[in-house]
C-alpha positions as CSV (number, residue, x, y, z in Angstrom):
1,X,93.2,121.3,84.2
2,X,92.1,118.2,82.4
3,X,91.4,115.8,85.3
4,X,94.0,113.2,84.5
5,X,96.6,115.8,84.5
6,X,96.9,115.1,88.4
7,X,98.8,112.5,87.6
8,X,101.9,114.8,86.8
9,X,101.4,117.1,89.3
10,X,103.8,115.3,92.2
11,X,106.4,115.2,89.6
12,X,106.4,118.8,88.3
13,X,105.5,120.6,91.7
14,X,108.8,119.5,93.0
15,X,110.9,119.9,90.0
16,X,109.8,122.9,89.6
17,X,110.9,124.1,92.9
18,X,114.7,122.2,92.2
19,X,114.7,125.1,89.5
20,X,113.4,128.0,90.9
21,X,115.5,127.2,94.6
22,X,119.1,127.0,91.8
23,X,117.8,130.5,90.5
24,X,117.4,131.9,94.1
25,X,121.0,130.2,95.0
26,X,122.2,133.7,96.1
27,X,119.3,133.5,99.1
28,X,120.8,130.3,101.0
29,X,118.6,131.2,103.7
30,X,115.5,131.1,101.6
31,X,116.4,127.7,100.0
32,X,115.0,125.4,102.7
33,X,111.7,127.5,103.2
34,X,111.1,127.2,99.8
35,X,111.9,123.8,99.4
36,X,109.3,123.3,102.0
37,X,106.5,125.2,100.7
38,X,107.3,123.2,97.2
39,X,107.3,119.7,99.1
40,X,104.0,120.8,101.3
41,X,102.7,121.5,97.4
42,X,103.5,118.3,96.4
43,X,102.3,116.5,99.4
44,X,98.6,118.0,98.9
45,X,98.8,117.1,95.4
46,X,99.5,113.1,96.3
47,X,96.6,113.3,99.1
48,X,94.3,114.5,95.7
49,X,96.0,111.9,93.3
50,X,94.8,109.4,95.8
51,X,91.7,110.6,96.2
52,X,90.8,110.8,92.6
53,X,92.1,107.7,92.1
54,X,89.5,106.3,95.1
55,X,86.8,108.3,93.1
56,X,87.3,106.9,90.2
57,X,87.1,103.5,90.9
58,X,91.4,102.2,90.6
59,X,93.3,104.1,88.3
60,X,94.0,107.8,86.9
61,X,95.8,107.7,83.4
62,X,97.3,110.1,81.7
63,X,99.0,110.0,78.1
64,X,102.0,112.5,77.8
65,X,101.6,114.4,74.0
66,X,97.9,112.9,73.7
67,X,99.7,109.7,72.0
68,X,97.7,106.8,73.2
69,X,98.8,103.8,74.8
70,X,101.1,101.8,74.4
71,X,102.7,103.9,71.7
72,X,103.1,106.9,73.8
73,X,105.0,107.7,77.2
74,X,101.9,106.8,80.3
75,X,101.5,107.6,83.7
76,X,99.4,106.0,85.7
77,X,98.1,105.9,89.2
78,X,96.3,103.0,90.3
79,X,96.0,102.2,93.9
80,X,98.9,100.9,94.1
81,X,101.2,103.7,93.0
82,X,98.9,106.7,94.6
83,X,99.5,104.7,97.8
84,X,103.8,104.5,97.6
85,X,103.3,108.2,96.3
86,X,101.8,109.4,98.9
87,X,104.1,107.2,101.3
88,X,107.0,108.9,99.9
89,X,105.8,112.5,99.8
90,X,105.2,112.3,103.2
91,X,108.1,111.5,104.0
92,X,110.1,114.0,101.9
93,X,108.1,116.5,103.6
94,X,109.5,115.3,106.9
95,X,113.0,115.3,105.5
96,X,113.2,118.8,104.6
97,X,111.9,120.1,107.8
98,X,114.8,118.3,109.1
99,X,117.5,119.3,106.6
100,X,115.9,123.0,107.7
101,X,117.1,122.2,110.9
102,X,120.1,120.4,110.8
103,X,123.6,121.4,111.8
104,X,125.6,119.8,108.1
105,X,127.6,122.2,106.4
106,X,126.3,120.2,103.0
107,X,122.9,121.7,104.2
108,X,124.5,125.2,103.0
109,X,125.4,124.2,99.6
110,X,123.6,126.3,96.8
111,X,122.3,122.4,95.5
112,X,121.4,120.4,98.2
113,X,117.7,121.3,98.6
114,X,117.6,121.3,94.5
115,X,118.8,117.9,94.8
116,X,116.8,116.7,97.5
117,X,113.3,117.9,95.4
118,X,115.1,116.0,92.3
119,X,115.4,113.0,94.3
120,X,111.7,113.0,95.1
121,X,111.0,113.6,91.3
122,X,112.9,110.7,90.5
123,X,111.2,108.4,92.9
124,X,107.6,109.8,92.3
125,X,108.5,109.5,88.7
126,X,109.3,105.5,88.8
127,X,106.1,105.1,90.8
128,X,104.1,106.6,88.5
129,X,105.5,105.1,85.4
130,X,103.1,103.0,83.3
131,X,106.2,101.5,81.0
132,X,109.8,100.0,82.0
133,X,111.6,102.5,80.1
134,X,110.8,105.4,82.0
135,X,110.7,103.5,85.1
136,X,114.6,103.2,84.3
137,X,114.6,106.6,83.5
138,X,113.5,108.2,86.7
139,X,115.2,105.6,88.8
140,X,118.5,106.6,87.1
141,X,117.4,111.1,87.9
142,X,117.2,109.3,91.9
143,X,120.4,107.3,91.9
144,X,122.6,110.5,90.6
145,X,120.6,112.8,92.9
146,X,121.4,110.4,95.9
147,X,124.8,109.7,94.6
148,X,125.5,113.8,94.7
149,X,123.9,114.4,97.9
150,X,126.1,111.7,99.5
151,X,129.3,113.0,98.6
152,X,129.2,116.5,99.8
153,X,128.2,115.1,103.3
154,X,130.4,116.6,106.2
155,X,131.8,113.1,106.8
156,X,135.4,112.5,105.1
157,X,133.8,109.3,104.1
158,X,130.6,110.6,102.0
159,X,132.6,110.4,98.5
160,X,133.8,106.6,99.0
161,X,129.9,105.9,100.2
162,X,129.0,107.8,97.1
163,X,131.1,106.2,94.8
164,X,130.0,102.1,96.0
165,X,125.9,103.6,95.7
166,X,126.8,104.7,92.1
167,X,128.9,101.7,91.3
168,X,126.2,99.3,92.6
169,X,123.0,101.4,90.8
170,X,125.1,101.3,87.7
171,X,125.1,97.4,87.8
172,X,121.5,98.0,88.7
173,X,120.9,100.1,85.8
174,X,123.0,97.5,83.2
175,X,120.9,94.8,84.4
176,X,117.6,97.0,83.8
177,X,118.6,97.8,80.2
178,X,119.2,94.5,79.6
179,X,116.1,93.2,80.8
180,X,114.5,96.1,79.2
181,X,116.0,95.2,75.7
182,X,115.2,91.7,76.3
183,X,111.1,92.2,76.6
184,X,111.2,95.1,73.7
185,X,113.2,92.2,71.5
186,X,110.2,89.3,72.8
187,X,107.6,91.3,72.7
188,X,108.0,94.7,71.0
189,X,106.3,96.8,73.5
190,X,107.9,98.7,77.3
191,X,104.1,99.7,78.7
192,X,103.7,97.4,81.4
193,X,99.7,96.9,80.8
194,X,100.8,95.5,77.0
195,X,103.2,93.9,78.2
196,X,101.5,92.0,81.1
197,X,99.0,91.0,77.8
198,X,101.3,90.2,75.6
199,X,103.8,87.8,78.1
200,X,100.2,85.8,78.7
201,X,99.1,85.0,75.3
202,X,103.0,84.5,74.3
203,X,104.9,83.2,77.1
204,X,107.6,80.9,75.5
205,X,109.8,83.7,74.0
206,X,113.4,82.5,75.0
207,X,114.3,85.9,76.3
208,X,111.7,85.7,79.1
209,X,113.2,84.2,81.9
210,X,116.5,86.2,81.2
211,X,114.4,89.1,81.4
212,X,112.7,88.2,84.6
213,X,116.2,87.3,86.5
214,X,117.7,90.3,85.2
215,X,114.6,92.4,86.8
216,X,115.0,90.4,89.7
217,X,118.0,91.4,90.3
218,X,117.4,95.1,89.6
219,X,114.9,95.1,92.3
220,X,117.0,93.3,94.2
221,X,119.2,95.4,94.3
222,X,117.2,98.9,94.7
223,X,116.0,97.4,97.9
224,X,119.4,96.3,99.5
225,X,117.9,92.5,99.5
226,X,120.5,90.1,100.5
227,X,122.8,89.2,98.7
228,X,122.9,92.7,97.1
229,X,122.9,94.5,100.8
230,X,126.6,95.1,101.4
231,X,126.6,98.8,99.7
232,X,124.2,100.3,102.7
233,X,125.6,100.4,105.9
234,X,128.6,102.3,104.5
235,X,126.2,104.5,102.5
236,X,123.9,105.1,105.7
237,X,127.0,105.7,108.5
238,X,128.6,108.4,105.5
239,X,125.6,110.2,103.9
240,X,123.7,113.3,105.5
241,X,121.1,112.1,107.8
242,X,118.4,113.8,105.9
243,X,119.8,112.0,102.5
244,X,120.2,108.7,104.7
245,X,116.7,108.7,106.5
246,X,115.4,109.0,102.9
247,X,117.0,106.4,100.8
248,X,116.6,104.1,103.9
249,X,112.9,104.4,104.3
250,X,111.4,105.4,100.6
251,X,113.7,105.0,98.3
252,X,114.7,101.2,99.1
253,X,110.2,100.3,98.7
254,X,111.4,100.9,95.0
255,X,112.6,97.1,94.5
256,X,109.7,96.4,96.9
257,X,107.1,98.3,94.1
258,X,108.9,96.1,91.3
259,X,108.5,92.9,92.9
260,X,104.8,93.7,93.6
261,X,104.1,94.9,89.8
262,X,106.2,91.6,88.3
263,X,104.3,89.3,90.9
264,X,100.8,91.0,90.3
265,X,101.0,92.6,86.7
266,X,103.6,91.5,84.3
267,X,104.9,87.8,85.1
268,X,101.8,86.5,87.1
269,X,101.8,83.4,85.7
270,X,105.6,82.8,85.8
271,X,105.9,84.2,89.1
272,X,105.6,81.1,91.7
273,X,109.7,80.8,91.6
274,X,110.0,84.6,91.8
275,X,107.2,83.9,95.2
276,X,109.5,81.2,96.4
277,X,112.8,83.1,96.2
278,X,111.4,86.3,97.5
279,X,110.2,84.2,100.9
280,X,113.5,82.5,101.6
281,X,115.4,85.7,101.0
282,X,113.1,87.6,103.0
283,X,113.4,85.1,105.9
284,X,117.6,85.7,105.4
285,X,117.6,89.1,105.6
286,X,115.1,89.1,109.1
287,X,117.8,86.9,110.8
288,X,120.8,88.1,109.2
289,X,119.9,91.8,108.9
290,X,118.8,91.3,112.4
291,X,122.2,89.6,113.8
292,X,124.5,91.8,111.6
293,X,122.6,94.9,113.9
294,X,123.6,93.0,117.1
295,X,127.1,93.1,116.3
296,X,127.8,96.7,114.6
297,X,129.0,99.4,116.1
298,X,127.3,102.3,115.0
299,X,123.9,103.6,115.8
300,X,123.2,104.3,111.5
301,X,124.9,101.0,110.6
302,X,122.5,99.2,113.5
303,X,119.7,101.2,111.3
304,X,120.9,100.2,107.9
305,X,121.0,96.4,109.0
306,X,117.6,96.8,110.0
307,X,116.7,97.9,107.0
308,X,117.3,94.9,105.5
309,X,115.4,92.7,108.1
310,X,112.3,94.8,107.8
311,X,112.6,94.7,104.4
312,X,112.7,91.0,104.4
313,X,109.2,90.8,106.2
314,X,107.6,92.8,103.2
315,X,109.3,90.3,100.6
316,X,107.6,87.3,102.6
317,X,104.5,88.9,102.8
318,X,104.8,89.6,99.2
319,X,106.1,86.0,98.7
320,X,102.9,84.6,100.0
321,X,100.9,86.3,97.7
322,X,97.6,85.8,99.3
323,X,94.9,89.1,99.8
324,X,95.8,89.2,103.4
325,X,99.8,89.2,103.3
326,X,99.9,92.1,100.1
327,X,97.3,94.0,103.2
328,X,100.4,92.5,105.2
329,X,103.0,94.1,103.0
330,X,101.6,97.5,102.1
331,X,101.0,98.5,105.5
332,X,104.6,97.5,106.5
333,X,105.6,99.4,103.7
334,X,104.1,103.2,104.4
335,X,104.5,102.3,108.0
336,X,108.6,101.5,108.1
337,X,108.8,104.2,106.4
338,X,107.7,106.6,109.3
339,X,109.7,104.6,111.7
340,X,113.0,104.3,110.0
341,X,113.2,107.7,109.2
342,X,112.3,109.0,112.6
343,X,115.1,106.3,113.7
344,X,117.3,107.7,111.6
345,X,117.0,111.6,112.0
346,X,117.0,110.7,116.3
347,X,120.4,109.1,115.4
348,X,121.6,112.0,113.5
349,X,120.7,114.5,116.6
350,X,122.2,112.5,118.6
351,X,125.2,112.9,116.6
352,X,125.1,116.3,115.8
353,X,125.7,117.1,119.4
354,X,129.2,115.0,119.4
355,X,132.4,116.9,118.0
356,X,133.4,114.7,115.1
357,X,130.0,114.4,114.5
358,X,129.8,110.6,114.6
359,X,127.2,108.0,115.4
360,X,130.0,105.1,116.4
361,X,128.6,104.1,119.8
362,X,132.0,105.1,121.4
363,X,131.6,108.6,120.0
364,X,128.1,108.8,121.6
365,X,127.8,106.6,124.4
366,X,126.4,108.9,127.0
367,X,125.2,111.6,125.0
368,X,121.6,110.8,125.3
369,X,121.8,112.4,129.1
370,X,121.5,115.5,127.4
371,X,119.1,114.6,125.2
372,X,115.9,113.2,127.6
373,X,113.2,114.1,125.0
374,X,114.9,112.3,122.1
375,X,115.6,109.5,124.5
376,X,111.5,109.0,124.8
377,X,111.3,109.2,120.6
378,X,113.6,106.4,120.1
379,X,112.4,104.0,122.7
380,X,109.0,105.1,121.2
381,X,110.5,104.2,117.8
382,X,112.5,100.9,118.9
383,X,109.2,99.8,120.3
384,X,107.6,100.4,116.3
385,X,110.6,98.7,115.0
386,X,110.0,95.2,117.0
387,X,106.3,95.5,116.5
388,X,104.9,96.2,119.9
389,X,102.1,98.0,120.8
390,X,100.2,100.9,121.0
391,X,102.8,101.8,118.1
392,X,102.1,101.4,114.1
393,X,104.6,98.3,114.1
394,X,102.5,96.1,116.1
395,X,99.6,96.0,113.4
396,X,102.7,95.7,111.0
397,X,103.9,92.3,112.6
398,X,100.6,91.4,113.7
399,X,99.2,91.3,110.1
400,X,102.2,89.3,108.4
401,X,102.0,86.8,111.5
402,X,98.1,86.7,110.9
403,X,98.8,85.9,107.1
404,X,101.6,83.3,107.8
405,X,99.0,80.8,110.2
406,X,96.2,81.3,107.8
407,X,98.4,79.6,104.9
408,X,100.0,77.3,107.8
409,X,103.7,79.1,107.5
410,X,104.3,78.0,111.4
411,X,108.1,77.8,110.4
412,X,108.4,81.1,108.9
413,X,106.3,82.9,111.5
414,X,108.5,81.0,114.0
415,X,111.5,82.7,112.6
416,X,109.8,85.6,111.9
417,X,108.8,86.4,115.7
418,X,112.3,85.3,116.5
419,X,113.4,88.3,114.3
420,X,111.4,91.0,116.6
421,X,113.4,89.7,119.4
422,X,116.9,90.5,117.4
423,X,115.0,93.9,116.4
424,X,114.5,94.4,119.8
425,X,117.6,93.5,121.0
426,X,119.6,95.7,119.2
427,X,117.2,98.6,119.3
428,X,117.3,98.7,123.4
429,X,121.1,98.1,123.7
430,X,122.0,101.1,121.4
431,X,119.0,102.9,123.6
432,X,121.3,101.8,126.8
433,X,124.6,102.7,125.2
434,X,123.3,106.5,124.2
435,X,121.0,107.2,126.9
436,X,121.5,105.2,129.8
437,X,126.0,105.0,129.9
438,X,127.6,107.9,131.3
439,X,129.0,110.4,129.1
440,X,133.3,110.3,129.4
441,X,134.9,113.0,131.7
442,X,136.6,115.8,130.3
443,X,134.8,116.1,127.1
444,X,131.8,118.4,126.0
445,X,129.0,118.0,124.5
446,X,127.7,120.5,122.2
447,X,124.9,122.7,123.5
448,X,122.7,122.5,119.8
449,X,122.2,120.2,117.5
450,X,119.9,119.1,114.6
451,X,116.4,120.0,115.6
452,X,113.4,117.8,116.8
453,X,110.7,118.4,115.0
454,X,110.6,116.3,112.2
455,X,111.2,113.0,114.4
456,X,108.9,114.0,116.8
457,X,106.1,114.3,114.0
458,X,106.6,111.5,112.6
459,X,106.9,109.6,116.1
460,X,103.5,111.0,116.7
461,X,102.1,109.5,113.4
462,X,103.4,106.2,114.6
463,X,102.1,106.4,117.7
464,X,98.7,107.5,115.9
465,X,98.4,104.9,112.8
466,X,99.2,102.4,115.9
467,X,95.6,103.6,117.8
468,X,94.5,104.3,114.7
469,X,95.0,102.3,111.8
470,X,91.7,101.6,110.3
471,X,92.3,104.0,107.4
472,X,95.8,102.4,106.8
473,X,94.3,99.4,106.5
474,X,91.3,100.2,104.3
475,X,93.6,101.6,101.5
476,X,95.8,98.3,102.0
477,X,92.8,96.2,101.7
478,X,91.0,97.9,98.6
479,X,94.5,98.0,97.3
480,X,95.4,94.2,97.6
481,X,91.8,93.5,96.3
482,X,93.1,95.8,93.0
483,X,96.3,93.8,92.6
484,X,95.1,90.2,92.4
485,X,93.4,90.9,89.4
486,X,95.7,92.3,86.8
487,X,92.8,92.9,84.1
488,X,92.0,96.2,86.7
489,X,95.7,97.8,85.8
490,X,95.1,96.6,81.8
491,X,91.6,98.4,80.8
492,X,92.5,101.1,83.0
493,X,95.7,102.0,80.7
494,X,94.5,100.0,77.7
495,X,90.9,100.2,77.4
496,X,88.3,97.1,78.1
497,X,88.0,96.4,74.6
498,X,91.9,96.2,74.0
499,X,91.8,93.7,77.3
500,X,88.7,91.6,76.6
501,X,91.2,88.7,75.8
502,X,93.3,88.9,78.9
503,X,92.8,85.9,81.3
504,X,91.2,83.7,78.4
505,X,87.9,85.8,78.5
């Protein structure tokens, strides 16, 4: 194998396996194990991409067909996208150990794990992609995937939440063809390193700032930034907690990954209003996200509202746009991820055990009693959530409050902090409500439900990037240091004699 073939190999492994698990439909029992073995695949594949990617210096590139860029279709993996790659592989991994052991009827269905690799294609997919085009196409390959796995959910509400996550991507996806049209129109080129070349030496086409709002909002909408949030909760309280656990700590770092590439790559230069709208919507969703958990009523909703305030810390630290707050915002990034998702899977146990299989508080007030071990996971993981130690969250919050005083922010970190107290708030009153109320009389609780093992493994890694997270940090670091030059991401794709006249030089 030609050495920049790596690139593709996270993308094929696991579609691939979508295929071979739909021919071997007839063995349902069969479908999970494979699904893992095609995941673990996958996985080991990223941890190489990265590595290569480390060896050689920033980027791997390879051109689909031999055509060479920008004329042909590019993937790339730079530091940036090897990182969220990785992020999200992991955490696919996790999700199928869980779906194995989950309770869902859904889980049964010939196409669920088929689905659930196809949903990891398309997300790798968008990562990887060197050109908008594509990007569009893989995001749409995760948007039906999620959309499907949704609405065969057990809950009677999974094809409503299913149809307001298709109806809301398909605005998503207009407003991404449109900006797309509008560059290819300006500057008659999709690959993002031409294009971040092209948007410097020409940057008074007319179309531009149409194009930039309209990506804007795309992103904005992939990572359920306020306004564009109201779509998740239902989604999250209706959709399969594997599915949830997923879209709410991966797939949502999507609109997080555009905002970093059109701050860092493609609009640097036009990008100090895109830096200032990013900040004050950040610091909405930390307090609103973080009020709007207070007051629901169900353990996923109370997740899906955080969400959204944790989001908003990544969007500041991206805001701020110095090497210390991108450090800031990657770590939060791959380390959320691990959190929510154990958050989310603990909830879904906990509702697995009810008999309408709910997460409402007044369903599952009291369960918890019989659940002591998950108890200790999700205080383990509301402590990660608000950023106290020894867990990962603490170097999250510690890092984006560091960032904020070194730039003078003392406003925003004020109202910052004052959002780990909300996070905290609502975190240890759905702990009390679950684990601490007494279950009603007269009703039982069933003896099995969704296993353990992935939260617990991924409770474990935040427990162990929180005593450990030099290496976290490292890859942060030498990744921030990649994006505040953009000329790194051009010569990689392009060549340095295609980008000698990039930044004037």
């Amino acid at each position: 194998m030609n050495s920049s073939q790596i690139v593709i190999l996270p993308i094929t492994i696991p579609l691939a396996g979508a295929f071979i698990i739909l021919l071997l439909r007839a063995w349902k029992k069969w479908q999970g194990r494979i699904a893992l073995i095609f995941i673990f695949s996958s996985l080991v594949s990223s941890i190489w991409l990265l590595y290569r990617v480390w060896r050689s210096g920033g980027a791997v590139v390879y051109q689909l067909g031999g055509w060479i860029a920008p004329v042909g279709i590019t993937l790339v993996a730079d530091y940036l996208a090897a990182f969220t790659v990785l992020m999200s592989q992991l955490v696919l991994f996790f999700g199928v150990i869980y779906a194995i052991g989950a309770k869902d009827k859904n889980i049964e269905y010939p196409t669920f794990f088929p689905l659930f690799l196809t949903l990891g294609v398309g997300l790798t997919g968008a990562f990887l992609s060197g050109d908008v085009f594509n990007l569009f196409v893989f995001a749409e390959l995760l948007v039906i995937s999620g959309t499907i796995l949704t609405s065969i959910s057990d809950d009677r509400y999974g094809v409503e939440a299913a149809y307001k996550y298709f109806y809301i991507s398909l605005l998503a996806s207009a407003f991404l063809l449109l900006a797309i049209g509008s560059l290819y129109i300006s500057y008659g080129s999709l690959n993002m390193a031409d294009l971040a070349m092209r948007i410097q030496a020409n940057p008074s086409k007319p179309l531009l700032p149409f194009a930039i709002a309209l990506l804007t909002a795309t992103f904005m909408v992939k990572s359920a930034v306020f306004p564009f949030h109201f779509w998740q909760p239902d989604f999250h309280s209706a959709a399969p907690t594997a599915v949830s656990a997923m879209l709410s700590s991966i797939v949502v770092k999507l609109g997080v990954y555009g905002f970093l590439r059109m701050t860092t790559l493609l609009f640097v230069n036009q990008s100090d209003e895109l830096k200032l709208l990013l900040i004050g919507l950040g610091i909405i969703g930390v307090i609103f996200g973080g009020l709007s958990a207070i007051g629901t009523h169900n353990a996923k909703r109370m997740l899906a509202y955080s969400t959204l305030a944790q989001i908003g810390f990544i969007l500041i630290g991206i805001g701020w746009g110095t090497a210390l707050s991108i450090v800031a915002a990657l770590v939060f990034i791959f380390n959320h991820s691990l959190i929510k998702a154990a958050m989310l899977m603990l909830a879904g146990s906990v509702a697995s055990r009810t008999n309408v299989k709910s997460a409402a508080f007044e369903i599952v007030t009291g369960v918890g009693r019989y659940m002591p071990f998950a108890g200790a996971l999700f205080f383990i993981g509301s402590l990660a959530l608000a950023g106290i130690p020894p867990t990962n969250g603490f170097i999250n919050k510690y890092l984006i409050f560091e960032s904020g005083i070194n730039i003078n922010a003392f406003l925003a970190v004020l109202l910052l902090a004052l959002g780990g107290m909300l996070t905290l708030i609502y975190t240890m009153r759905a702990f009390q409500k679950i684990w601490w109320h007494p279950y009603p009389n007269g009703e039982q609780v069933k003896a099995t439900g969704d296993r353990l093992i992935a939260p617990t493994l991924l409770i474990l890694l935040v427990i162990g990037l929180g005593l450990w997270a030099q290496p976290l940090i490292q890859i942060s670091q030498i990744t921030s240091i990649w994006l505040q030059d953009p000329i790194n991401y051009i010569e990689a794709v392009l060549g340095s004699s295609i980008a000698q006249g990039f930044g004037g030089n």
